[in-house]
N, CA, C and O atoms as a Tripos MOL2 file, in Angstrom:
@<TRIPOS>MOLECULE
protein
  148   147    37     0     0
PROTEIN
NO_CHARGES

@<TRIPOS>ATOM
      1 N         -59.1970   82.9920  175.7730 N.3       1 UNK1
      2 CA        -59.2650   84.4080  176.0670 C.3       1 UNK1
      3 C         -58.2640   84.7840  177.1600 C.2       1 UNK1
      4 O         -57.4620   85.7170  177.1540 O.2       1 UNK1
      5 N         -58.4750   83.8840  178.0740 N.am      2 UNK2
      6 CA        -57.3040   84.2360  179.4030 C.3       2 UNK2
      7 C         -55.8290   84.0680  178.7440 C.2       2 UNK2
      8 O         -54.9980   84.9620  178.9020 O.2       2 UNK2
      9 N         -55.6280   83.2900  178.2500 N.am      3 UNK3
     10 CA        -54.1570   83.1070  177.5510 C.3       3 UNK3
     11 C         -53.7810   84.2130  176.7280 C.2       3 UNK3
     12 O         -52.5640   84.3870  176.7930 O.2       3 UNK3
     13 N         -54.3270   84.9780  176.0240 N.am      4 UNK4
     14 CA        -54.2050   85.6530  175.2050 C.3       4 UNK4
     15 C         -54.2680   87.0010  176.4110 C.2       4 UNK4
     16 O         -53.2830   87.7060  176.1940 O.2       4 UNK4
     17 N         -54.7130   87.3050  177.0400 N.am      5 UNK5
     18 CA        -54.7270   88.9630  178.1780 C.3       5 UNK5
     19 C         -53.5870   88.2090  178.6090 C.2       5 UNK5
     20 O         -52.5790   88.7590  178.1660 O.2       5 UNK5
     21 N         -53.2000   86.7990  179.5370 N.am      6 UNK6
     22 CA        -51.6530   87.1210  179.9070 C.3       6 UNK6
     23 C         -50.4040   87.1320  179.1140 C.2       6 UNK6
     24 O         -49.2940   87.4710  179.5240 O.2       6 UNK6
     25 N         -50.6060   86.8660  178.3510 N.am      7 UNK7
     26 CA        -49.5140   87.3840  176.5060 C.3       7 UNK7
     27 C         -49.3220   88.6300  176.7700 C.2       7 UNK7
     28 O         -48.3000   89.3090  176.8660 O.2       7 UNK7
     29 N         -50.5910   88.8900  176.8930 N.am      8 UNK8
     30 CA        -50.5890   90.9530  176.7860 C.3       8 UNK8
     31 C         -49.7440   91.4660  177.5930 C.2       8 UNK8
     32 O         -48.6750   91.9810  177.2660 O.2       8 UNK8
     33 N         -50.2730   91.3280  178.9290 N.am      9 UNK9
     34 CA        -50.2170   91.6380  180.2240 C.3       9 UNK9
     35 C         -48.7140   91.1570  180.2430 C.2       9 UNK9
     36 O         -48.1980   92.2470  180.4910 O.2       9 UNK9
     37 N         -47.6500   90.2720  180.1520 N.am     10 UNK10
     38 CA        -46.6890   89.8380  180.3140 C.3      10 UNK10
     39 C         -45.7550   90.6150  179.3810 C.2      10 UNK10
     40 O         -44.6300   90.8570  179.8160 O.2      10 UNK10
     41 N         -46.1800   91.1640  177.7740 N.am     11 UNK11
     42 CA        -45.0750   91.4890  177.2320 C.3      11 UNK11
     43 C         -45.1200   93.4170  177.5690 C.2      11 UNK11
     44 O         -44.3900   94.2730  177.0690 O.2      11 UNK11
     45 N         -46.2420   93.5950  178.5700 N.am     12 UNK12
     46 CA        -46.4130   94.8970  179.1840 C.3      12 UNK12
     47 C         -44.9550   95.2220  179.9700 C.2      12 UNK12
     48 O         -44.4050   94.4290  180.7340 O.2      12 UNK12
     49 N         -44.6290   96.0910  179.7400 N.am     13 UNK13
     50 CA        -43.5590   96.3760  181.3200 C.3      13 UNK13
     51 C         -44.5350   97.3270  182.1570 C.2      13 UNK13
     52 O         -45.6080   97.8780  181.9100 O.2      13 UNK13
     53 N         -43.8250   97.2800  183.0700 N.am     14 UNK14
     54 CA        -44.5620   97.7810  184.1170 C.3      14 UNK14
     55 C         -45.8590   98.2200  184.2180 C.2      14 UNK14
     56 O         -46.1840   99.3720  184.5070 O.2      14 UNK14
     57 N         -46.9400   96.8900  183.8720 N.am     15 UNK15
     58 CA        -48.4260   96.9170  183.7870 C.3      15 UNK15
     59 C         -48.7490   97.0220  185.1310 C.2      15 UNK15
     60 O         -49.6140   97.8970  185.1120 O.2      15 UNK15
     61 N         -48.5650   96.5980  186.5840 N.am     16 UNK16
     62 CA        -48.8290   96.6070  187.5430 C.3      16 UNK16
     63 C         -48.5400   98.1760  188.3740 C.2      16 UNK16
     64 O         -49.1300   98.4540  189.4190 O.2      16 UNK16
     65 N         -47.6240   99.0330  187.7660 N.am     17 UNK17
     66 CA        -47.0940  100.1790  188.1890 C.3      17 UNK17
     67 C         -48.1690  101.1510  187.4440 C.2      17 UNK17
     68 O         -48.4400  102.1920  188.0440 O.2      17 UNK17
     69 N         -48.6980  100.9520  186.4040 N.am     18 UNK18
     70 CA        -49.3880  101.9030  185.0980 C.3      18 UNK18
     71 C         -50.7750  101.8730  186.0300 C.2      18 UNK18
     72 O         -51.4080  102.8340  186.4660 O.2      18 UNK18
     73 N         -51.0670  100.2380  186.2090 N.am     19 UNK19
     74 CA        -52.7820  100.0970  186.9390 C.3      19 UNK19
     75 C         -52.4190  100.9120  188.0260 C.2      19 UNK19
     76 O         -53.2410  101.8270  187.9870 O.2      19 UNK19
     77 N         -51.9570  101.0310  188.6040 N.am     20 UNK20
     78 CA        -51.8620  101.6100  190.1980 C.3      20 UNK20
     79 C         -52.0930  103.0800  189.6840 C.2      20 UNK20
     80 O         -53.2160  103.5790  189.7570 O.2      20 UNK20
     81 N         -50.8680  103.8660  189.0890 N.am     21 UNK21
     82 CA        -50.8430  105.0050  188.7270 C.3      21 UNK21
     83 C         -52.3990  105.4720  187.9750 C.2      21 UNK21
     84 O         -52.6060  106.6610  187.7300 O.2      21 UNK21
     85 N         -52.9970  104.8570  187.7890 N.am     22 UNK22
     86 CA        -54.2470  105.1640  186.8030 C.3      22 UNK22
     87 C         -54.9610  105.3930  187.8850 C.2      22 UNK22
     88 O         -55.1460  106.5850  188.1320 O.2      22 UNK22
     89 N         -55.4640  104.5530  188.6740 N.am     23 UNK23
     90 CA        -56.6060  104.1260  190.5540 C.3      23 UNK23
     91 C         -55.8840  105.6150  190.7310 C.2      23 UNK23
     92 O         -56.4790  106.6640  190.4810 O.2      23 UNK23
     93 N         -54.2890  105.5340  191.2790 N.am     24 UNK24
     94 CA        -53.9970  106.6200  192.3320 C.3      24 UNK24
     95 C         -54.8560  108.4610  191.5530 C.2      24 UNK24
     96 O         -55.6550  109.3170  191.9330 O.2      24 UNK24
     97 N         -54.1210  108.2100  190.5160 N.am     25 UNK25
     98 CA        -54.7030  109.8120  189.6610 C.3      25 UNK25
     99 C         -56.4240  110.1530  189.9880 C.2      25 UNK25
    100 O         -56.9570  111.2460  190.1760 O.2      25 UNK25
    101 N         -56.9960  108.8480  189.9720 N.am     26 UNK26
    102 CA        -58.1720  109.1710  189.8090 C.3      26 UNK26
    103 C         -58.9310  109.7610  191.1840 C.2      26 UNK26
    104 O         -58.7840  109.1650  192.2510 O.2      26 UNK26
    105 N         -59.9260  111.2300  191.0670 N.am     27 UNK27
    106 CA        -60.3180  111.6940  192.3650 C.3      27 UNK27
    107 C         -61.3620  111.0260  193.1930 C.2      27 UNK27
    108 O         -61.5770  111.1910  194.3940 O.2      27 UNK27
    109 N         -62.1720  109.9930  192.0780 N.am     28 UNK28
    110 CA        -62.8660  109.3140  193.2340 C.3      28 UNK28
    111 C         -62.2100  107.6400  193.1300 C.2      28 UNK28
    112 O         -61.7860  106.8790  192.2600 O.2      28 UNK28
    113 N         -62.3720  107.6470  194.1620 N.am     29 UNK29
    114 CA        -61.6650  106.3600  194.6430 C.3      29 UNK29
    115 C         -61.7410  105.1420  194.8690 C.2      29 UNK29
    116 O         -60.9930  104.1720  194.7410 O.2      29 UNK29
    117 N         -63.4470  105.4570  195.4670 N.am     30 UNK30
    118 CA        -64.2700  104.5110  196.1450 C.3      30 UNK30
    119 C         -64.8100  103.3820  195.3080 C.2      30 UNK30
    120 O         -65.0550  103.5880  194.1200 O.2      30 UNK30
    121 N         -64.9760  102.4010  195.7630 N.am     31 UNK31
    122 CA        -66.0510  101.2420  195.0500 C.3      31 UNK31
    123 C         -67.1800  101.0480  196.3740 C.2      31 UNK31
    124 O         -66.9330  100.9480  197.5760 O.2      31 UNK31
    125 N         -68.4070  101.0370  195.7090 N.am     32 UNK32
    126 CA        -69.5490  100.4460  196.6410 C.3      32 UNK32
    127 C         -69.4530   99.0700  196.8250 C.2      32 UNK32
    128 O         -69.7540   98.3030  195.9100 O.2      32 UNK32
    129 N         -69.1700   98.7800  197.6190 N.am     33 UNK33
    130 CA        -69.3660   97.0530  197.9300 C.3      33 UNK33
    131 C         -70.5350   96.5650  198.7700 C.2      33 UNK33
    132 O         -70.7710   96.8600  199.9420 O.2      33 UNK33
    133 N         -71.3420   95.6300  197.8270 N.am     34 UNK34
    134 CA        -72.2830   94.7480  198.5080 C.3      34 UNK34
    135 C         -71.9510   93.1270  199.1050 C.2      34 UNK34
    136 O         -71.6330   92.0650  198.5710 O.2      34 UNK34
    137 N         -72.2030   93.5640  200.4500 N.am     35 UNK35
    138 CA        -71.9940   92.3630  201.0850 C.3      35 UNK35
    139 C         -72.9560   91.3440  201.1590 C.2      35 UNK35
    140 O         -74.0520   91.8950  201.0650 O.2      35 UNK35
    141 N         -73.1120   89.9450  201.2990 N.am     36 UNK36
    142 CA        -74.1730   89.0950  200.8410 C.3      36 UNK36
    143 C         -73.6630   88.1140  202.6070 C.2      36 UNK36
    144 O         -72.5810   87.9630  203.1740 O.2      36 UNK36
    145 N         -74.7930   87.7550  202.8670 N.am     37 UNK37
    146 CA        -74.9140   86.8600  203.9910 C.3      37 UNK37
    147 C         -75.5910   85.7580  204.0640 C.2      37 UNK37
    148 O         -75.5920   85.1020  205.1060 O.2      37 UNK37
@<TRIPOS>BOND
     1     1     2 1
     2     2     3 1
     3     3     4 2
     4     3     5 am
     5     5     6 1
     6     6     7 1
     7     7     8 2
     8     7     9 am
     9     9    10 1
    10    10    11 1
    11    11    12 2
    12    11    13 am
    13    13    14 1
    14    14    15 1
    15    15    16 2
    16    15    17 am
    17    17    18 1
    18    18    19 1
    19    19    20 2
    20    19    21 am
    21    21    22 1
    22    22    23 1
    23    23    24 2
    24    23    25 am
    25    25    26 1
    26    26    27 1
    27    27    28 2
    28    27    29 am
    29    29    30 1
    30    30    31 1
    31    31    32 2
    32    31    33 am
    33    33    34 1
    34    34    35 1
    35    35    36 2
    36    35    37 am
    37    37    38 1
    38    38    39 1
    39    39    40 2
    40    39    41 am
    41    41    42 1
    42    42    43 1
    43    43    44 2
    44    43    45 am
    45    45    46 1
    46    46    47 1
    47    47    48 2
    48    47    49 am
    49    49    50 1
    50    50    51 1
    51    51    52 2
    52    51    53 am
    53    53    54 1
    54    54    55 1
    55    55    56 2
    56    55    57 am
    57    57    58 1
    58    58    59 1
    59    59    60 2
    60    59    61 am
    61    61    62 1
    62    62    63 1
    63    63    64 2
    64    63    65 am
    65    65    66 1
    66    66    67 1
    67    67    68 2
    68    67    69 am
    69    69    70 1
    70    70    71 1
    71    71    72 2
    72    71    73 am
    73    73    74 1
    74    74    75 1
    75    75    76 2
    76    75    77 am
    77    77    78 1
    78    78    79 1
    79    79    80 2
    80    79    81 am
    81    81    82 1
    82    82    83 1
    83    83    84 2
    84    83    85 am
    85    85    86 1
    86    86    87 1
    87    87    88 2
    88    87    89 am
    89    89    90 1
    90    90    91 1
    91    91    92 2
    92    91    93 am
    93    93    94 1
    94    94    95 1
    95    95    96 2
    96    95    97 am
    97    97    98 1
    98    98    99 1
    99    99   100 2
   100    99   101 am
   101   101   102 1
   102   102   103 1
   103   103   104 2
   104   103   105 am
   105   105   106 1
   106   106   107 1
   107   107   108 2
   108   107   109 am
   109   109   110 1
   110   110   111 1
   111   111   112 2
   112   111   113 am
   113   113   114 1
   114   114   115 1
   115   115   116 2
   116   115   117 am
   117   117   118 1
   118   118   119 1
   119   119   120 2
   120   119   121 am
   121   121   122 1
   122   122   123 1
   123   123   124 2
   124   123   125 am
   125   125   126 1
   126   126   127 1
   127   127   128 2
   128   127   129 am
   129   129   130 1
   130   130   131 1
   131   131   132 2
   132   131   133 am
   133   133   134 1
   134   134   135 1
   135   135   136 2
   136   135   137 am
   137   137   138 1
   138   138   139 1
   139   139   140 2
   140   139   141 am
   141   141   142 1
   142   142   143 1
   143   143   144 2
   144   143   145 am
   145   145   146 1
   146   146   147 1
   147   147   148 2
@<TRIPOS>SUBSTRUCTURE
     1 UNK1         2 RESIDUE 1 A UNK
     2 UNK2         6 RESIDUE 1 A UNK
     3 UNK3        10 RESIDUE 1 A UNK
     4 UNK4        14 RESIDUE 1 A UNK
     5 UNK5        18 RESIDUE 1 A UNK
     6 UNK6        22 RESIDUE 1 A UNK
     7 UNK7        26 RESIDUE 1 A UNK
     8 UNK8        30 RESIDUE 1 A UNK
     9 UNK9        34 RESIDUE 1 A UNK
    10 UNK10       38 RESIDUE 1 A UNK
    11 UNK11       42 RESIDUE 1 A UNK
    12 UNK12       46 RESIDUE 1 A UNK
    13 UNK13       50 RESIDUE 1 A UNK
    14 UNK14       54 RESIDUE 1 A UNK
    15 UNK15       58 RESIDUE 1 A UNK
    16 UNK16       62 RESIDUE 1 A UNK
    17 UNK17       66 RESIDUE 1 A UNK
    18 UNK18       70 RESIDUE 1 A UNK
    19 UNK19       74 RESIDUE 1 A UNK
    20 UNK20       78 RESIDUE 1 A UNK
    21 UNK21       82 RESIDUE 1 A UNK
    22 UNK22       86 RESIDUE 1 A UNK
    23 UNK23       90 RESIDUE 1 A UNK
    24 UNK24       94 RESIDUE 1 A UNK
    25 UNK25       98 RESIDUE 1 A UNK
    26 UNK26      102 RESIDUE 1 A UNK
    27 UNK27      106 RESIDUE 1 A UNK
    28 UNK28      110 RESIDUE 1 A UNK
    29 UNK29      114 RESIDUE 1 A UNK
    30 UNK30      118 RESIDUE 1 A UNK
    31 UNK31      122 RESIDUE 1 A UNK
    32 UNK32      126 RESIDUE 1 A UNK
    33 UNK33      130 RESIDUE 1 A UNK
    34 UNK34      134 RESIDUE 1 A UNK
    35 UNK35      138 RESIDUE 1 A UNK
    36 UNK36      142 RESIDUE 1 A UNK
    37 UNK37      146 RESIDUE 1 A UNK
């Protein structure tokens, strides 16, 4: 399965510029994070 998403992901151009641009557009932003101790 992993071999096959970095196939994907590799014959993508600028997949790392697209993810960003997608996060940045979006109005909420936030993730809740649970911390564990």
């Amino acid at each position: 399965m992993l071999s096959i998403e970095n196939e994907f992901i590799s014959t993508m151009e600028n997949f790392n510029g697209k993810v960003i641009d997608k996060f940045a557009a979006k109005k909420e932003r936030r993730i809740e994070l649970t911390y564990k101790k």
